[in-house]
C-alpha positions as CSV (number, residue, x, y, z in Angstrom):
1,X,-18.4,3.7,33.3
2,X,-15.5,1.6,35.0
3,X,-12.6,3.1,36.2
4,X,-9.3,1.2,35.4
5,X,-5.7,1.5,37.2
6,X,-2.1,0.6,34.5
7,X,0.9,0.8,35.5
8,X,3.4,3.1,32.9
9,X,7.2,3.3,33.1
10,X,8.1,7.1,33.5
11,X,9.0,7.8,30.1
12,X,6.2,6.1,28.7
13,X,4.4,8.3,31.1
14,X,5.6,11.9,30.1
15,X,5.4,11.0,26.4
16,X,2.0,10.0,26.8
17,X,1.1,13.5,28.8
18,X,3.0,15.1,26.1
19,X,0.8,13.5,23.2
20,X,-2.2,14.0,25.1
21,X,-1.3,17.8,25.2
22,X,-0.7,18.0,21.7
23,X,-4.2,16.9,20.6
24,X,-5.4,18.7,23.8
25,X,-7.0,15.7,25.5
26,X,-6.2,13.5,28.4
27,X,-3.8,10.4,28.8
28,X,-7.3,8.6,30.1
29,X,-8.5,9.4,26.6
30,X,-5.8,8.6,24.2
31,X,-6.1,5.1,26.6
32,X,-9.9,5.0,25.9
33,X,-9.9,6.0,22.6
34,X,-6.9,3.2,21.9
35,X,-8.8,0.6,23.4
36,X,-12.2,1.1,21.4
37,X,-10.4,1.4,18.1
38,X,-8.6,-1.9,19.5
39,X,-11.9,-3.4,20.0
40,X,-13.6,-2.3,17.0
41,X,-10.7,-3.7,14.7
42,X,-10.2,-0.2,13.3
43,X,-6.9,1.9,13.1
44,X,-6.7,5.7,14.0
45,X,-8.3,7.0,10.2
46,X,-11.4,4.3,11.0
47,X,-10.6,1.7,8.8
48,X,-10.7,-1.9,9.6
49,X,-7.4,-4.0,8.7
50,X,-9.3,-5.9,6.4
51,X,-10.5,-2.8,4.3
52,X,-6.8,-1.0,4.5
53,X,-5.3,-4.4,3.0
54,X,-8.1,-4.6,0.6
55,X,-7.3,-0.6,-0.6
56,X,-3.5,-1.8,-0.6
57,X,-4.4,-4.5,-2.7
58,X,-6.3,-2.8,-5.2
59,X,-3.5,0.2,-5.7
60,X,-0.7,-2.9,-6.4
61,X,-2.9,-4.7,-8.9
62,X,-3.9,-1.2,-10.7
63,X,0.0,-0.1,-10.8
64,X,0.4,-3.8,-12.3
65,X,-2.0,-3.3,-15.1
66,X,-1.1,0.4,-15.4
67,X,2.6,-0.9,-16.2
68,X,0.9,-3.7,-18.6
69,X,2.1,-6.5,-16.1
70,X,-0.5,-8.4,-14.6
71,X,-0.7,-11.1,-12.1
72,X,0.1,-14.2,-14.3
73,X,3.6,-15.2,-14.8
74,X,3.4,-15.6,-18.9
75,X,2.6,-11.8,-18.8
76,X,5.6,-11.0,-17.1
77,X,8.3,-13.4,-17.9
78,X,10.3,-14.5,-21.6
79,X,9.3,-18.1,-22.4
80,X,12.3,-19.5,-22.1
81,X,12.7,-18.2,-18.5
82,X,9.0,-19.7,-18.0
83,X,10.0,-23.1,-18.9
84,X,13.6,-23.2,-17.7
85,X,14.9,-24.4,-21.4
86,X,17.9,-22.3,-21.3
């Protein structure tokens, strides 16, 4: 295991001790444990970006059909509107 050295303003500093105290860990492994999720693509609940956009995707579309819109623009708009003919 390597050893690393950063450089933190004050502030920065404190609220980090304070976080770390809150989840009763260290500020070296709130920094670790930042850096591996970093690393791994994968936020604080484990999830990559890809499958949190993906989930996000999936509730809009099922909201859209659950409201009888869909994704096509003849399901959503008056024909005249479609084709400009006003």
């Amino acid at each position: 295991m390597k050893n690393i050295t950063i450089s933190l303003d004050d502030a920065v500093h404190l609220q980090a001790r304070i976080k770390a105290a809150e989840q009763d860990t260290s500020v070296s492994a709130l920094v670790k444990n930042y850096l591996v999720q970093l690393l791994n693509g994968t936020n604080v609940s484990g999830q990559s970006e890809f499958d949190r956009l993906a989930a996000r995707e999936q509730l809009v579309r099922n909201r859209l059909f659950a409201a009888r819109k869909g994704l096509r623009a003849t399901n959503n708009l008056p024909r005249e509107a479609l084709h400009d003919r006003a």
